[in-house]
ZAMARGU-4260 file (C-alpha; in steps of 0.2 Angstrom, whole numbers, plus 5000, padded with zeros to 4 digits):
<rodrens>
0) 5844/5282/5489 | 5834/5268/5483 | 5834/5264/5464 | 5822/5252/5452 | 5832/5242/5447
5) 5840/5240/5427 | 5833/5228/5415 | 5844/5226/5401 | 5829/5219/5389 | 5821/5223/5376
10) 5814/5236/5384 | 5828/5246/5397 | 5821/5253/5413 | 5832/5269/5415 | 5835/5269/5435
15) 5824/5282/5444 | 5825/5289/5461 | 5811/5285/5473 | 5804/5301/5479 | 5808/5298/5500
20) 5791/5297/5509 | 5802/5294/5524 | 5796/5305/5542 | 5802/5322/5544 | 5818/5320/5555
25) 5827/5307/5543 | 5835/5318/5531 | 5839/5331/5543 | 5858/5335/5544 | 5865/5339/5559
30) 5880/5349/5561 | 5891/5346/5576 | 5891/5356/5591 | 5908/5364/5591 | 5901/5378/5574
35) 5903/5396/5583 | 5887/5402/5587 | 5879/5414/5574 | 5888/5431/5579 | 5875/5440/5570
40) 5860/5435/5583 | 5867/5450/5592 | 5861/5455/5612 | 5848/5466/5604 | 5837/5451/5592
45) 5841/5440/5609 | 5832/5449/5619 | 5818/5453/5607 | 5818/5434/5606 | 5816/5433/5626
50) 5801/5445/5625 | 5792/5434/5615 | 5795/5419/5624 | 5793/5430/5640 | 5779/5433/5651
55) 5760/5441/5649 | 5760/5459/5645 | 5766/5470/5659 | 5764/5490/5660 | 5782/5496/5664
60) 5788/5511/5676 | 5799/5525/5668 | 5812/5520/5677 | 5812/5502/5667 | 5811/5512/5654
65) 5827/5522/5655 | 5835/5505/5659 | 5835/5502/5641 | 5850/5502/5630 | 5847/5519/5620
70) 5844/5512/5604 | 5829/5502/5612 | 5824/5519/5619 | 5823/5528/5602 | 5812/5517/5596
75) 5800/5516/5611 | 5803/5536/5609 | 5797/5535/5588 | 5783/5524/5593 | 5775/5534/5607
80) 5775/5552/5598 | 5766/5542/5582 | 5752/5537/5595 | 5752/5556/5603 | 5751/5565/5587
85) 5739/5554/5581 | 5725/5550/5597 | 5714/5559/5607 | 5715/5549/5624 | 5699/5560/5628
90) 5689/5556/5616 | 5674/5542/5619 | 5679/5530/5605 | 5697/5531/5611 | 5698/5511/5610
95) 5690/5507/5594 | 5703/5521/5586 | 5720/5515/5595 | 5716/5498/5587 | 5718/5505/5573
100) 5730/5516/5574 | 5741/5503/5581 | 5737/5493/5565 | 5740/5505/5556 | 5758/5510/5564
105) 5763/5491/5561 | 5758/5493/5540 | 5766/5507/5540 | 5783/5501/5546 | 5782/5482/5541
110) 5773/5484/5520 | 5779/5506/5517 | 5796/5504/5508 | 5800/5522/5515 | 5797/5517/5535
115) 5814/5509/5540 | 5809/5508/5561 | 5805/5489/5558 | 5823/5486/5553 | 5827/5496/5572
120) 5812/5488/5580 | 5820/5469/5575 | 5838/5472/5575 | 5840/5466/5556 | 5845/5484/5552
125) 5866/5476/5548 | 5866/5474/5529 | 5879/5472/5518 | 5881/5485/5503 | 5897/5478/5496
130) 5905/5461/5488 | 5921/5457/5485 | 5915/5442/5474 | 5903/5452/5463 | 5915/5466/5459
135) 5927/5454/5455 | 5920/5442/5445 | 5917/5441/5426 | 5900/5444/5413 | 5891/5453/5424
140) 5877/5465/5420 | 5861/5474/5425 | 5846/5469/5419 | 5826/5477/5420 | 5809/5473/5418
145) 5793/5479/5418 | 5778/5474/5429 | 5760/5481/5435 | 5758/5486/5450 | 5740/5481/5458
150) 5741/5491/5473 | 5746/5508/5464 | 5739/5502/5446 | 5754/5505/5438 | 5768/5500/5432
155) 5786/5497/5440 | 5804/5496/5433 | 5810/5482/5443 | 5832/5478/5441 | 5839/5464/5441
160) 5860/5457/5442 | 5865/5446/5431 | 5881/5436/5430 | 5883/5424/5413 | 5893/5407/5416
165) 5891/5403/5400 | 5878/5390/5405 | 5860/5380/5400 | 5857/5382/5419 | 5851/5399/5429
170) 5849/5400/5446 | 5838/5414/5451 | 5844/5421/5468 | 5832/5431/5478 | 5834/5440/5493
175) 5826/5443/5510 | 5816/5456/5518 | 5821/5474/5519 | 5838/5467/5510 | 5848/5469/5492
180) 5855/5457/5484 | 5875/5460/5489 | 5866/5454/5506 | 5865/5437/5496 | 5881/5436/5482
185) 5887/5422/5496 | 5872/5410/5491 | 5877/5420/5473 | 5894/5414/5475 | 5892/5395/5477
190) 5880/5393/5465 | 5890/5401/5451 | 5904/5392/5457 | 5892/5375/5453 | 5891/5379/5434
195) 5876/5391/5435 | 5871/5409/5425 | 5864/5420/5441 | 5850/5432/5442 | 5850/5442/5456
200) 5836/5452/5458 | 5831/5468/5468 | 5814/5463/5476 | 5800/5475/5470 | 5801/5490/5482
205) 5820/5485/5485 | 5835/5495/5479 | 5836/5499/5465 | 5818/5492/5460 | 5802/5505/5459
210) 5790/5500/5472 | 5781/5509/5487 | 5774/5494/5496 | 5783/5477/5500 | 5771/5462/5498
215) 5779/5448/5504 | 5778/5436/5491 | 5761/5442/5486 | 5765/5450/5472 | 5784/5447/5472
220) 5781/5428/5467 | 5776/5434/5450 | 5792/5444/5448 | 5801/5428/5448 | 5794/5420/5434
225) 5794/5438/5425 | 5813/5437/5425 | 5815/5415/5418 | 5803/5422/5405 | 5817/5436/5401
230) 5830/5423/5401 | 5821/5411/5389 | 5817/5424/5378 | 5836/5424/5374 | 5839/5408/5380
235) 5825/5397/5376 | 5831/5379/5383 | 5837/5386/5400 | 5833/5374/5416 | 5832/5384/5433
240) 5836/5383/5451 | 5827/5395/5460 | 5833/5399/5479 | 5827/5411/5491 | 5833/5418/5508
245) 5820/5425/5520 | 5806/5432/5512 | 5814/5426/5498 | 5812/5409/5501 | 5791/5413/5504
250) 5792/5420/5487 | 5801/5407/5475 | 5790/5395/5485 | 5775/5404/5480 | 5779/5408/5461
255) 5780/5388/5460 | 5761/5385/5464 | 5758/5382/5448 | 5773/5374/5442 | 5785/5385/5430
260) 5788/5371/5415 | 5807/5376/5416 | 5809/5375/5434 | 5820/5359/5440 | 5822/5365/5459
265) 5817/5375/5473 | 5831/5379/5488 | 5822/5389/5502 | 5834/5393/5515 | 5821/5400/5533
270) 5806/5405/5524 | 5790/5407/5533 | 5778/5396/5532 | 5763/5409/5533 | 5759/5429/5530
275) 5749/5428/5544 | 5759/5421/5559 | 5772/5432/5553 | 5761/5448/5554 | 5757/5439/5570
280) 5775/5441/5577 | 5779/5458/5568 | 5762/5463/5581 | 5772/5454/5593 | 5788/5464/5591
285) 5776/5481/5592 | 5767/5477/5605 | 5781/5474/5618 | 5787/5491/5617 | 5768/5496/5619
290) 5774/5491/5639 | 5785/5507/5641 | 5774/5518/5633 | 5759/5525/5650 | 5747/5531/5636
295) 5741/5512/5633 | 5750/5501/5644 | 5735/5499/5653 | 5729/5488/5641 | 5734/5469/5640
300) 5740/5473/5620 | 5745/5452/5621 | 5726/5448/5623 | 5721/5460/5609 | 5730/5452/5596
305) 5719/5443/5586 | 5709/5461/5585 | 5723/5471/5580 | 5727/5458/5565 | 5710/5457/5559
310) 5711/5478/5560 | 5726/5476/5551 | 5720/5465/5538 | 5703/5473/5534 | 5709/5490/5536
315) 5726/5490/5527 | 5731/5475/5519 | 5715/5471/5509 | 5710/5489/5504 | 5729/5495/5500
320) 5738/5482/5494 | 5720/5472/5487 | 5726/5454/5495 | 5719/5446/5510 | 5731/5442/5523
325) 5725/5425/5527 | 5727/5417/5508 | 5746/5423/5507 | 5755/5405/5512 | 5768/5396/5507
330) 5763/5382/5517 | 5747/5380/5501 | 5758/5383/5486 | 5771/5371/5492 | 5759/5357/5494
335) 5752/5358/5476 | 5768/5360/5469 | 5779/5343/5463 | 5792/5353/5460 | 5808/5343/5470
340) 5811/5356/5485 | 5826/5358/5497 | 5820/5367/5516 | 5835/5375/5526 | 5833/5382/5542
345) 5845/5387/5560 | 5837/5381/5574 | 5846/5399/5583 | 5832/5406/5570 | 5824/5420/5581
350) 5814/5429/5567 | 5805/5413/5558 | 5807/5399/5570 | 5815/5383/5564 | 5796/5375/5564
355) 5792/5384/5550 | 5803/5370/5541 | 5796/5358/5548 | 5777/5364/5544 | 5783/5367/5525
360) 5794/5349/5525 | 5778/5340/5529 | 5767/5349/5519 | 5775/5348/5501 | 5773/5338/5488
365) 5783/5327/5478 | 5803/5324/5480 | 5809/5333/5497 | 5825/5336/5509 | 5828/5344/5523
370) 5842/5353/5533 | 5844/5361/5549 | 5859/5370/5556 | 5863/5370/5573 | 5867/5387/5582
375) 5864/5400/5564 | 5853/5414/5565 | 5842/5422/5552 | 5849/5421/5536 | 5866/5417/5540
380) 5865/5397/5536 | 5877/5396/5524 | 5889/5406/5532 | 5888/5395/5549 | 5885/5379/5538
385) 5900/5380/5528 | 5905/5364/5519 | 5890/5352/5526 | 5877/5367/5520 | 5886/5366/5503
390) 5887/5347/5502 | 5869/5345/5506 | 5864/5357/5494 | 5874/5348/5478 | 5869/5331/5485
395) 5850/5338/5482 | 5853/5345/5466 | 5863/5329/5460 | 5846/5320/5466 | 5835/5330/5456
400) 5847/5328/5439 | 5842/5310/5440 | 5824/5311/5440 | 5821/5311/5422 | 5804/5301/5425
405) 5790/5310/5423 | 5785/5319/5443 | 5767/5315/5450 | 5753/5322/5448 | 5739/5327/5456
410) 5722/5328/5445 | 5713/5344/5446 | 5698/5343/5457 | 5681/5342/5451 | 5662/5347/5457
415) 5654/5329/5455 | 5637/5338/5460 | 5627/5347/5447 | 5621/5365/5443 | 5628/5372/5458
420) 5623/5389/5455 | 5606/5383/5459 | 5597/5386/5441 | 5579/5385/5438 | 5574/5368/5426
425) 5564/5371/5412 | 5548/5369/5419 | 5550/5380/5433 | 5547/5368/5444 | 5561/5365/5454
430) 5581/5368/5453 | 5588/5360/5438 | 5596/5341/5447 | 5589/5344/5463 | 5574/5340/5473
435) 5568/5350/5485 | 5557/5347/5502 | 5550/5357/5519 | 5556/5342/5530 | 5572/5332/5525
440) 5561/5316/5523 | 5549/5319/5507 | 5561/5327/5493 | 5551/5332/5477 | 5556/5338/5459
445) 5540/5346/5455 | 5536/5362/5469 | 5524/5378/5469 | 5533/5393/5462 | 5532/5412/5460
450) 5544/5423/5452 | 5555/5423/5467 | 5555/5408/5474 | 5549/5390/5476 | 5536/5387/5491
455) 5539/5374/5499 | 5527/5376/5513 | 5513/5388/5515 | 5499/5390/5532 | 5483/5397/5522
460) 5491/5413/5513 | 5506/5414/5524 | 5523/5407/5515 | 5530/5395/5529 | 5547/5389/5518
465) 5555/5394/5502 | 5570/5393/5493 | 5579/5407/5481 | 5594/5413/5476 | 5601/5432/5477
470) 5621/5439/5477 | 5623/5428/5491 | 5618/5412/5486 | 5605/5400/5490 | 5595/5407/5502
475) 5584/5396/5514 | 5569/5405/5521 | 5559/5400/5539 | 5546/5406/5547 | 5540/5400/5564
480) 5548/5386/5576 | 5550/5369/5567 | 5549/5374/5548 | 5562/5370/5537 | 5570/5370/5520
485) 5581/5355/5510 | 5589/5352/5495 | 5599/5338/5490 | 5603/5329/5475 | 5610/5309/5470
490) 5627/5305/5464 | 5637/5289/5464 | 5650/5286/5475 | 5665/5275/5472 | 5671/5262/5488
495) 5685/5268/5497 | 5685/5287/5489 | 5686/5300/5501 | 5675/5311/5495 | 5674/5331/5503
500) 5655/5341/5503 | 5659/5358/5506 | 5650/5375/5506 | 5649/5393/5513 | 5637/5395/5526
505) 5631/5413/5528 | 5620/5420/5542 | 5614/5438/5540 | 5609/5440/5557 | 5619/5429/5570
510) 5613/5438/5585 | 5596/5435/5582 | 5587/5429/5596 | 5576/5417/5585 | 5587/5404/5580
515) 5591/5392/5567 | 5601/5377/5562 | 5611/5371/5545 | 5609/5354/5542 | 5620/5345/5529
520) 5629/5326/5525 | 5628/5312/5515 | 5613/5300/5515 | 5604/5300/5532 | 5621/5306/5540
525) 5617/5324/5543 | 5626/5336/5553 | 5617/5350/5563 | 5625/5365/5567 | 5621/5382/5573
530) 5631/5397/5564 | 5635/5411/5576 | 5647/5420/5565 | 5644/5437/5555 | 5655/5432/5544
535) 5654/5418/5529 | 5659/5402/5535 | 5671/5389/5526 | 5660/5371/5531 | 5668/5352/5526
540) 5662/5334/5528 | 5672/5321/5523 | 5664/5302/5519 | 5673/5285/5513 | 5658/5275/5507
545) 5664/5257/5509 | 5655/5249/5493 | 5649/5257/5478 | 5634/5266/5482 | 5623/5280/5477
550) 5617/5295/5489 | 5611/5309/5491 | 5621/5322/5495 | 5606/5334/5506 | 5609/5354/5512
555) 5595/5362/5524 | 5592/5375/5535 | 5579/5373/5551 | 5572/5385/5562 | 5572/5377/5580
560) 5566/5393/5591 | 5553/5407/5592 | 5559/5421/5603 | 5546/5434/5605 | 5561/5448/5605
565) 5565/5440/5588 | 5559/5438/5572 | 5547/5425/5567 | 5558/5422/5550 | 5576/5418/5549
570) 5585/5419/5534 | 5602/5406/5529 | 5613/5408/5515 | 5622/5393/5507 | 5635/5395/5493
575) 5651/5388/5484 | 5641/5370/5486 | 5657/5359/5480 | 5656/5339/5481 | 5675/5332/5476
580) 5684/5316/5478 | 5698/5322/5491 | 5712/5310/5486 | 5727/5320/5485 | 5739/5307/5487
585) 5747/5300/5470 | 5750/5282/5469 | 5765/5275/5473 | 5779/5270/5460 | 5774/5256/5450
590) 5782/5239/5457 | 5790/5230/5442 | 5791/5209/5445 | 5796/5202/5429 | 5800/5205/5411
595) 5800/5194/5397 | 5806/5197/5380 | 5801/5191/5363 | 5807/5197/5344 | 5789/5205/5342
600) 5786/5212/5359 | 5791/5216/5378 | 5778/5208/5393 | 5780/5217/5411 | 5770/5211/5424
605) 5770/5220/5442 | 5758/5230/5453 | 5750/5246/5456 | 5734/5252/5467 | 5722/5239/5465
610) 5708/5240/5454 | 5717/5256/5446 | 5726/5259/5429 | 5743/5254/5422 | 5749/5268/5408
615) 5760/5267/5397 | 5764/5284/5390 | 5774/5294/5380 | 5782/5309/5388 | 5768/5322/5381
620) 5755/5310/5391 | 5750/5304/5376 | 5744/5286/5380 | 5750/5269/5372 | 5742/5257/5380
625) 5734/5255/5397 | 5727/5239/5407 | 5716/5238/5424 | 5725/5231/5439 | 5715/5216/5448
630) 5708/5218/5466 | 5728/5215/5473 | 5736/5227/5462 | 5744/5214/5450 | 5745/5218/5430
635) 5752/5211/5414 | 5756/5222/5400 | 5760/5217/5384 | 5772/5231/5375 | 5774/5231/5353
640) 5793/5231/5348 | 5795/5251/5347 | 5810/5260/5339 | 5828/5261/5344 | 5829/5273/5355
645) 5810/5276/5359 | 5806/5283/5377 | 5791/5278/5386 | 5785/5280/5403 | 5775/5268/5415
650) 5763/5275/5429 | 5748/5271/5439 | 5733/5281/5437 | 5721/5280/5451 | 5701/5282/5452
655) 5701/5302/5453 | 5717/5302/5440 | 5733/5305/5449 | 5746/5299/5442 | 5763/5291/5449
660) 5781/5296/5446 | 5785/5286/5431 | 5797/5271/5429 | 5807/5275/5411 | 5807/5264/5399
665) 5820/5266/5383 | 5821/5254/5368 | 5837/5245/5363
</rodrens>
């Protein structure tokens, strides 16, 4: 691993280790091929794993059926009495109703603490209830907390192991899916055995924790930083390691969105990378044994898929357990996170494949290694890894004890456009920083209004265009073939920033057989789209301007068809308007070329991003000094004699204002 190299000057550079922006296979471990395979992918998960890699849904005979081993049989069995008991295959709206009932069947069994047929349905049903280690060892105790429950509102009495080493250092250890923690007091084990205190929880809904619904990550990812804050509370200095098996791993990498100040590592060990492919997979599990059942085989239930999640989703998950399916990923909090992260995965992983590493390796932020292990299952990585898992884990963590430099950050991102929420200027004549036209080419700040809304176009009486606002947002009102309705407003844009116009585009009545089109961009770049969807629509643009510039940023809706079966006005809704300079890459560490010493001060002279800034900080950010790097990246800096033993650091702070990982600077 690379290291800047020490200065013994007036000034010492601590070393620091470089934060590997290396590609995705170099730090991967291979073990060798002679490991036994993972005995706990048993015949059952294998072939589960063969139906989904299998053919297109196929309706099977009885007999097939009764080919099955039993176990498979009861389950098909379970599943077939819950549809009969709870269908009418008579009645008229018999499709519309099994969708749903077939989403609700796989809520039921996958989120209700109480339904244990997922555990049949996927073979993980093998759990460990006992270990030799944790009745053996010393210090141990139970612990609780308290926590709200949003789906239920109220509150849960969640429990927690705890075994004290006698340590500054807590690993929190939490375990997977439908599992406890004696499933994981192996992972327990070894990191005891490395000098840490352990905390082993029981996931909400788990064990011994209260709980009726299990959230995957959700909710849970709060938990975890509900139990470091019950640890600093007696123990305020405590660093922690959190790691995570499974559905463990989503949630550690999820409590670490927002960075725990005490947090010095995350170890997930075949996490998912997304709620939503794994709902996709659990529909998959369930809808393979809809091909022995003759009360729906008939129906291609692998086609339907994207309907039964969407049923599952809006008719379950948000109403029940109030979180949308679609925003619980790991994949987003891992790549705002800088915290230094350590992805393991078994590429026999039949459950969460072994690209779900690879998606969250590339994804995250900051320092990073990886490790896959060759022929282990789910959950079973450090058993089939033995000594190279183990090696690869304390190589990691001896990594991260050596970043003492300050981590990079990623400035928060701000809405360079003004008054957004479209407010009226004082003089009521237009929106307060915008200008306002009927045609994209004459834009004015001064426009007819009512009470309602400005005018932008009237034929004798008749209100042609206009623009308001409502609960929805900016609404763009057309009547007849060719009118129209703009906005737009001028900022200044910086050469070579990527800078992201975003919005929500809203259509109240797609179907409509007189159309109409959004029109949006920078300058006179505009993009022309139609919006078909009932639902809000996410829209993006991103423009590099390759000088320094000013423009106007312009939003618009048109109407481009008159259908005498439609109306003669169409209606568009534009909100969450967002302008933001899209760099999300911090600059790299700063290159240190020479350094002079004097009695009175230190000189450095290197190179950052050009045309950026060169900080000198302390390690509360508080700056020192800071100097401008020329059009190459080059910079001198001129540092006072500081005190013996004064730390500083040195990073580059781009045009938006991330900063770098910080070189260490320590006075002798």
């Amino acid at each position: 691993m690379k290291k800047i190299l020490k200065f013994i000057v007036g000034l010492v550079l601590l070393s620091f280790l470089i934060p590997t922006t290396a590609a995705a296979n170099e730090n991967i471990l291979i073990i060798e091929a002679n490991n036994e395979p993972d005995k706990h992918l048993n015949s059952a998960s294998r072939r589960i794993l063969q139906e989904q890699q299998n053919d297109p849904f196929e309706a099977k005979t009885p007999a097939e059926r009764e080919q099955l081993p039993q176990k498979e049989q009861e389950i098909i069995d379970q599943i077939e009495k819950y549809l009969t008991e709870n269908s009418n295959p008579n009645a008229r709206n018999f499709g519309p109703v099994l969708n749903k009932l077939i989403a609700s069947l796989a809520f039921d069994i996958t989120v209700k603490r109480e339904n244990t047929l997922f555990s049949d349905l996927s073979g993980l049903d093998k759990i460990e209830m006992t270990s030799p280690w944790f009745e053996t060892v010393a210090d141990k105790s139970e612990r609780y907390i308290t926590v709200f429950d949003e789906p239920t509102q109220s509150n849960l009495k969640l429990h927690a192991y705890y075994v004290d080493n006698h340590s500054n250092k807590t690993a929190v250890v939490q375990h997977g899916y439908r599992s406890n923690p004696m499933q994981i007091m192996l992972e327990a084990e070894f990191l005891y055995e490395l000098g840490y205190n352990v905390i082993i929880p029981d996931a909400r809904s788990h064990g011994k924790s209260e709980g009726s619904y299990i959230t995957f990550g959700a909710y849970e990812k709060n938990d975890i930083n509900a139990w470091i804050d019950q640890e600093l509370a007696g123990k305020p200095n405590q660093k922690f390691l959190l790691f995570g098996v499974s559905m463990g791993a989503a949630t550690v990498m999820m409590s670490q969105e927002k960075p725990h100040p005490n947090v010095e590592a995350v170890i997930e060990d075949c996490g998912y990378y997304s709620i939503e492919q794994q709902a996709r997979d659990v529909m998959r599990l369930l809808t393979s044994k809809l091909q022995y059942i003759p009360l729906v085989n008939k129906i291609d239930w692998y086609n339907c898929e994207n309907e039964l999640i969407d049923a599952l989703n809006n008719e379950f998950v948000k109403p029940i357990l109030k979180v949308d399916l679609f925003s619980i990923a790991p994949l987003d909090a891992v790549s705002k996170s800088n915290v230094p992260k350590l992805f393991i995965h078994g590429t026999a992983d039949w459950f969460i494949p072994p690209v779900a590493k690879d998606k969250l390796y590339t994804a995250s932020l900051g320092y990073k290694e990886q490790l896959a292990i060759p022929d282990a299952g789910h959950g079973v990585n450090l058993k089939v890894g033995g000594t190279l898992y183990k090696e690869k884990v304390q190589s990691f963590l001896a990594s991260v004890n050596e970043m003492k430099s300050l981590r990079p950050q990623l400035a928060e991102d701000t809405n360079l456009l003004l008054n957004t929420e479209f407010k009226r200027n004082a003089a009521q004549t237009s929106f307060d920083a915008w200008q306002l036209s009927n045609n994209g080419n004459t834009f004015h700040s001064i426009t007819e209004s009512n009470p309602y809304e400005f005018v932008l176009k009237k034929y004798k009486k008749e209100i042609i265009s206009a623009l308001s606002t409502d609960q929805n947002g900016l609404k763009f009102y057309k009547k007849w073939k060719n009118s129209a309705a703009y906005v737009r407003q001028e900022v200044d844009l910086i050469k070579g920033q990527p800078y992201e116009l975003s919005f929500d585009a809203y259509n109240p009545n797609p179907k409509e057989y007189s159309q109409q089109v959004i029109k949006y961009g920078f300058g006179q770049r505009l993009t022309q789209e139609t919006q078909t969807a009932k639902n809000k629509i996410n829209k993006k643009m991103i423009y590099t301007p390759q000088a320094n510039e000013s423009q106007n940023i312009t939003l618009g809706s048109e109407m481009t068809h008159y259908s005498l079966l439609g109306r003669t006005s169409t209606v568009m809704y534009l909100s969450n308007v967002k302008l933001i300079n899209a760099d999300k890459t911090a600059p790299d560490l700063v290159k240190i070329n020479e350094v002079t010493t004097t009695p009175s001060e230190t000189l450095i002279k290197g190179q950052g991003e050009p045309e950026t800034m060169i900080q000198l900080v302390f390690a509360t950010h508080e700056v020192l000094l800071e100097v401008s790097t020329d059009h190459n990246g080059y910079f001198s800096l001129a540092i006072p004699k500081q005190e013996s033993g004064t730390i500083l650091h040195l990073l580059n702070k781009d045009i938006k204002g991330n900063t770098s990982a910080s070189v260490v600077l320590v006075s002798n």
